[in-house]
N, C-alpha and C positions, 0 to 999 in steps of 0.2 A: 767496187760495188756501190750502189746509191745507197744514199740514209734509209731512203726506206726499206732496200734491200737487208742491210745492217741491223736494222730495227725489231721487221721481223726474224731475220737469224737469230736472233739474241734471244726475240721474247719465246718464239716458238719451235726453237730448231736446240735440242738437247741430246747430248751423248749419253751413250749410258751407263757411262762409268762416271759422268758427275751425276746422273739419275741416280744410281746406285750409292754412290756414297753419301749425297744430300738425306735422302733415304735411312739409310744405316742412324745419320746423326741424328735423328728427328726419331728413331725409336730409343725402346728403352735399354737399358744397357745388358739384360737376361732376355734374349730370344729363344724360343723353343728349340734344343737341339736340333730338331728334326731340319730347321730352316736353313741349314749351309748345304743342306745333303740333297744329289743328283736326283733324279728321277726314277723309280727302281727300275732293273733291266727286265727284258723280257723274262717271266717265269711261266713254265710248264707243268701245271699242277695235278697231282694226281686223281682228283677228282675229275678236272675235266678232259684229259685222259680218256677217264671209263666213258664221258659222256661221248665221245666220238665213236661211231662203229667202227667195226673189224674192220668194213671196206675202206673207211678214211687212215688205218693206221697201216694200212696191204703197202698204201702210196711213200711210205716214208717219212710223212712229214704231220707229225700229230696235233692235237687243238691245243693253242695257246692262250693262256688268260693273261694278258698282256697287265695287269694290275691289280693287287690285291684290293677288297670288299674296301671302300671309304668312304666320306664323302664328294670326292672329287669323281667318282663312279669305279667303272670295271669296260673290258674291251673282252671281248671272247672270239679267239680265231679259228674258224675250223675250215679247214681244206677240204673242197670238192673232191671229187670224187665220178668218174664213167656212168653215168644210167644207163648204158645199153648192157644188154644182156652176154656180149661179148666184153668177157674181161679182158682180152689180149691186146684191145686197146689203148693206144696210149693214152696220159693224162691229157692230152690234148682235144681231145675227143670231142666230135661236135656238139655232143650234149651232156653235162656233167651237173652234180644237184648233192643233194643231200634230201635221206627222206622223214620223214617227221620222229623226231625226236625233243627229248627233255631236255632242257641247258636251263644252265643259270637264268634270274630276271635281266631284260632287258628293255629297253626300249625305238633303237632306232637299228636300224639293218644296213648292210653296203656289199660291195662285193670290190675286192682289191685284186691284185695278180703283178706279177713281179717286173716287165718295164712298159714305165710310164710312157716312153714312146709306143708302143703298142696299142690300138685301141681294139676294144671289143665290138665286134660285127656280129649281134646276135639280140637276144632278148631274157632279161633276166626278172624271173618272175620268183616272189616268197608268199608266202601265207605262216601265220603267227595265230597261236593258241595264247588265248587273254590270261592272264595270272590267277592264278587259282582255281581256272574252272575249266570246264571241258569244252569251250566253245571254240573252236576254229574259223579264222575269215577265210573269205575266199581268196584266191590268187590275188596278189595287185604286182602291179609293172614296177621296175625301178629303172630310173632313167640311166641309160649307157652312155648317153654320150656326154661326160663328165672333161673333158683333158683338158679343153680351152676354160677350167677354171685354175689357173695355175699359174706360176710365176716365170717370168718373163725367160725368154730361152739363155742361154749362153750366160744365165743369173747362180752365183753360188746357192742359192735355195733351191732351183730345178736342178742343178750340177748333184746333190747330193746323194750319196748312196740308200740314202733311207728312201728316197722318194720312190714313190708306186702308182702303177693305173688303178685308176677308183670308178665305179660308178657313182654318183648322187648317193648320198645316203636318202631312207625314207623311213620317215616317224609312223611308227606303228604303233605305239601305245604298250603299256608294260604287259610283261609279256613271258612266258614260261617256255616256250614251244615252237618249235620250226620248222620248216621243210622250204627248200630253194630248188629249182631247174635253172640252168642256164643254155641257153639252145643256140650254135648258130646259125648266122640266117645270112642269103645272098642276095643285095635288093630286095627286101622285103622278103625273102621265100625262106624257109624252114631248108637248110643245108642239108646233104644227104650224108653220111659219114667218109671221111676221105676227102670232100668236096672242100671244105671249110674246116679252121678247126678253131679253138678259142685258146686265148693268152694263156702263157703260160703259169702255171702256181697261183689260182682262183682259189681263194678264200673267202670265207663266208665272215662278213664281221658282224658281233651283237653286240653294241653301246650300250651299259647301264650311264643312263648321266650322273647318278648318286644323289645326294640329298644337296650340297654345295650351297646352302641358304645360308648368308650369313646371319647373324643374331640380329641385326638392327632392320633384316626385310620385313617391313610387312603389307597389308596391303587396305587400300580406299577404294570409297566407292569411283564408280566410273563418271567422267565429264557428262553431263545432259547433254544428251543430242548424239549421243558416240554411234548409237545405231542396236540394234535387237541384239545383235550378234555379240556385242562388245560387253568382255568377261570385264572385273573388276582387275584394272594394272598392278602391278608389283611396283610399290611404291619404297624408297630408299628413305632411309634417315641416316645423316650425317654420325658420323662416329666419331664419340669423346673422346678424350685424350686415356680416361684410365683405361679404354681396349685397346690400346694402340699397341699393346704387348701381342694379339693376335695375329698381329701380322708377319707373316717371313719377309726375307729380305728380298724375293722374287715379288711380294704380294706388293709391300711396299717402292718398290720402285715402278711398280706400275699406276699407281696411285700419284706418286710423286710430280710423273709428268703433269697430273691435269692438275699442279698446285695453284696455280693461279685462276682455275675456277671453281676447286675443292677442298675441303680440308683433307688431310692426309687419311686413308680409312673408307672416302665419304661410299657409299652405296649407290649414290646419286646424285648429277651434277642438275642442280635447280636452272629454271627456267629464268629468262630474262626478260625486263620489259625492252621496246623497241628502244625507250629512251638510254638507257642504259647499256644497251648494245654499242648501239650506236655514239656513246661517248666511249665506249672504249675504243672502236677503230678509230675514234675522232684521235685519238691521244699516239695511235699507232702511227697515224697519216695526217700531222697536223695540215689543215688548210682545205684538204680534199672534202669534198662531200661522202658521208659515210652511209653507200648503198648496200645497207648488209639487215637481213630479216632479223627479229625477235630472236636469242638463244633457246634454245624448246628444252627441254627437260630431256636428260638422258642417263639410261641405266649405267652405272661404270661396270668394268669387270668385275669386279669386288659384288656389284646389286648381283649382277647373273649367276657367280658363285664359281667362277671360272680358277683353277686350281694353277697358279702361277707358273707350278715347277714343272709341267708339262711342256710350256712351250720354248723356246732358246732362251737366250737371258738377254743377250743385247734387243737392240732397236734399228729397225733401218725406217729411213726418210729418203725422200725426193726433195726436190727442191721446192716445189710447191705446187696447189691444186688448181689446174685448169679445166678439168672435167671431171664431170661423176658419171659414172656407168652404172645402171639399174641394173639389178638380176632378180631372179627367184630363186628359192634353192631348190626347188623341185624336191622337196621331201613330204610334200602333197599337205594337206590341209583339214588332216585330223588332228589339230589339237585344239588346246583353247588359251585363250592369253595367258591363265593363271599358270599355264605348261610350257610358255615362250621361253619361261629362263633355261628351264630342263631340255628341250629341244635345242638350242643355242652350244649349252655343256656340251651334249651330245655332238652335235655338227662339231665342234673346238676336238671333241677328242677323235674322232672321225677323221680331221683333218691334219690333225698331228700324230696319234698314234698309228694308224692304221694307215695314210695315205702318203705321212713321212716330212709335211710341212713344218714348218718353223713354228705357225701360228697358225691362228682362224683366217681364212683366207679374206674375209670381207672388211672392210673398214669400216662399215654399223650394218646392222641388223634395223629390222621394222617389223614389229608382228604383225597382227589383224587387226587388232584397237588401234592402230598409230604410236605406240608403244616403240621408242627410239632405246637402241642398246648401244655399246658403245664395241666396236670388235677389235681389228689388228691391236696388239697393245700397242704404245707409244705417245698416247697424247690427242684428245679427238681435235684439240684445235691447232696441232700438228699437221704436217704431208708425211704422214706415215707411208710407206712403200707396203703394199697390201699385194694378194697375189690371185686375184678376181679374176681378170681381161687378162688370157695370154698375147702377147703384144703391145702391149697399153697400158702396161701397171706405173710404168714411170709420170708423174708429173698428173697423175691421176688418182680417184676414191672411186670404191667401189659400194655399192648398198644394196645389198637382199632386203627381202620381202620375205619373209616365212612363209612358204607355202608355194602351190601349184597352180600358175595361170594359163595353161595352154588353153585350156575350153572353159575358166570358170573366173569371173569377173573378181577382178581385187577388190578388196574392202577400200569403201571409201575416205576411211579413217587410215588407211595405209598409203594411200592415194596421197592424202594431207600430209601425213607424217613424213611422206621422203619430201614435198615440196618446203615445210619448214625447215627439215636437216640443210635442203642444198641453198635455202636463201640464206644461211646463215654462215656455214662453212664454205662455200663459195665466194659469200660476199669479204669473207676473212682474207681472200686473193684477191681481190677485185674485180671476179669472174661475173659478168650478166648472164642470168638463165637462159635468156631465149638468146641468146650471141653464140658463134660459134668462133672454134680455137683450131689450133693447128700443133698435131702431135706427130711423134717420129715412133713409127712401127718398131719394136724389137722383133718381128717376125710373126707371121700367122700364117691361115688358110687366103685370108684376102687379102692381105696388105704386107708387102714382099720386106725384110728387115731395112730398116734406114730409109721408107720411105716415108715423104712427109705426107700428112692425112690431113685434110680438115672434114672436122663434124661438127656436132651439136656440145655444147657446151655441157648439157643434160642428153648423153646418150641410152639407148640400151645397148646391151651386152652384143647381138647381132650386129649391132653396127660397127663393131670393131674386131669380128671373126663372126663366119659362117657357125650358127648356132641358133636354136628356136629359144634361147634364154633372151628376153625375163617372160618367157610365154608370149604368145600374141596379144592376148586380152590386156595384160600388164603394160606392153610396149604400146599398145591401142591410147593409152591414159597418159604417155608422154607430154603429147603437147598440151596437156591440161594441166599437167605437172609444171610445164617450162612457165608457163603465165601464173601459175599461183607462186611461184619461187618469185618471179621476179615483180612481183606485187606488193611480197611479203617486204622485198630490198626496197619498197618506194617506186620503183620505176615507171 
């Protein structure tokens, strides 16, 4: 291996079992009991139980509250169920729903069903009654074709038995009240019964994100200039040493990794000038010119409020980052920044509880403002192995955009925000934005396993599997994206 290869192993490449024990040393020596203890297992509560009709509990398999009331949220499962008027058919059944009923608060919606290689050939539509009051929206879509966000084939994280077909989760705002259809459909047509039928064991999932604020969030005002739209960010303060007892030993080792650009705790890793960036890859790469943007300010998991013991305990890594993959999450574009953290909770426990991943699938998050989050745990100035681009998770980052861009223009602060993320972590590789690399397919719809690809150094999601992800609007702004990254780098 060269020096430089060496260099960065050392500085940026962490196991994590010395994450973990580093970790441990740097707390105090009484941890909350609670902090060595698993995740609870699924519980079937009698409450929600009653809240399931007669017809969902006919099927066998009754509504699961996958997590007791906290602040790290709550998951509510409830099994479809036949809308046709013949009950003799099976759960299969080309059209199956749930009809307007009371549940618990929630906030974000999905639909799962039992294998991930399966996909759904249909259309899944919910409408949600707002909290507290008797208003109902109208129908709204949720996106099916969800699979090509997932980890790489023949990968122990897809291998596992937790894992499920998911559609896109979709933020609907908090929420008392539900009602879901699920229709198949054949090339666009509405299936007749017998014709089509839908996946097996569809569940209806309801995300409460929970409250998850740590003590030291709070919030300023917005940048001038950020645009009409742009709510005030959630802004982080570094966390003292006397709360450092707050932490589990899951929370802390996730904190740990970004030690060298945080205090242990921090809420948020501060922004860089260019000068100071750029002396630290000087120090990484003596001799070389240091093409790397500004470090931008970014939420840690800790700012989002992200509940540690949720997701695995170790860490995977790739070797290093050659390309970034844009996405959107397609959970559409009703919120507002001040609700990016809670959104975020939501998508993390969407992806782990209910979908069966390891972790958040994305390696950062972007809201509307430009508001950088920080996602897969491991380290943002790490090659965390994320599980975004099935096919393409190796050697690669992945970055949502909160929100929906099929027909509705990205914010131009979002615009901004992913081109200082990739001037900055890219230039960390050596990677130029407007240059292109060459990757090796793990398998997709386009690109056959082991074969080698060259793309865009800054791709979207489409160009690495058949998929209308990051929206066309979103993907339209790439090559605006490619030139402001590599402007930020000097180039």
């Amino acid at each position: 291996m060269s020096k430089i290869g060496r260099m960065r192993s050392s500085r940026f490449l962490a196991s994590s079992i010395g994450v973990a024990c580093a970790a441990v040393l740097a707390l105090p020596a009484a941890l909350p009991a609670a902090a060595a203890t698993p995740a609870p297992a699924l519980d079937t509560s009698a409450s929600e139980q009653s809240a399931t009709s007669a017809q969902a509990a006919s099927v066998g398999a009754p509504a699961v509250d996958r997590a007791t009331a906290s602040p790290s949220g709550r998951t509510q499962s409830l099994p479809l169920v036949p809308l046709a008027t013949d009950r003799s058919l099976p759960p299969t059944a080309a059209e199956q729903g749930l009809g307007r009923r009371d549940v618990r608060s929630f906030s974000l919606v999905g639909v799962v069903w039992d294998d991930p290689d399966t996909e759904l050939h249909g259309r899944v539509q919910v409408r949600a009654r707002a909290r507290g009051t008797t208003h109902w929206s109208g129908w709204q879509d949720v996106e099916t074709h969800n699979h090509e966000h997932a980890a790489d084939p023949d990968t122990a994280e897809r291998a596992s038995s937790r894992v499920r077909g998911s559609t896109a989760p979709l933020w609907v705002g908090e929420s008392d009240g539900v009602e879901v259809r699920v229709r198949a459909e054949v090339s666009g047509r509405t299936a007749a019964p017998g014709v089509q039928t839908l996946p097996d064991g569809l569940r209806l999932e309801l995300v409460d994100p929970g409250t998850g604020v740590p003590e030291a969030v709070s919030t300023q005002a917005t940048t001038p200039g950020a645009g009409p739209a742009a709510d005030p960010p959630p802004v982080g303060t570094p966390v003292d040493a006397s709360r450092l007892g707050t932490l589990t030993v899951e929370s802390a080792a996730a904190s740990a990794v970004n030690a060298d650009l945080a205090p242990l705790g921090a809420t948020v890793i501060p922004a860089l000038s260019r000068k100071a960036t750029e002396a630290g890859l000087a120090d990484l790469e003596p001799g070389m010119k240091p093409y790397i943007g500004p470090r931008p300010r970014i939420v840690t998991r800790r700012g989002w409020g992200a509940d540690e013991k949720l997701r695995e305990r170790d860490f995977l890594y790739t070797k290093k980052v050659q390309a970034a993959f844009v996405h959107h999450t397609a959970s559409g574009n009703n919120y507002s920044c001040n609700e990016a953290a809670s959104v975020i909770r939501s998508i993390y426990r969407y992806h782990v509880v209910s979908s069966g991943w390891r972790d958040i699938g994305y390696n950062f998050l972007v809201d509307k403002c430009g508001n950088i989050y920080e996602g897969r745990a491991g380290g943002v100035a790490k090659a965390v192995m994320g599980a975004h681009t099935l096919g393409f998770n190796t050697n690669s980052m992945g970055v949502a955009v909160i929100g929906s861009f099929g027909s509705t223009n990205p914010p131009a602060a979002a615009v901004t925000g992913i081109a200082q993320l990739t001037a900055w972590k890219l230039g960390l590789y050596r990677a130029n934005p407007k240059g292109k690399t060459d990757l090796i397919s793990g398998g997709g719809n386009l690109y056959a396993k082991g074969k080698k690809v060259r793309l865009n150094v800054i791709s979207g999601h489409r160009d690495g599997f058949a998929t209308e992800c990051p929206g066309g609007r979103l993907y339209g702004k790439l090559g605006t994206t490619r030139s402001e990254a590599a402007r930020y780098q000097g180039r």
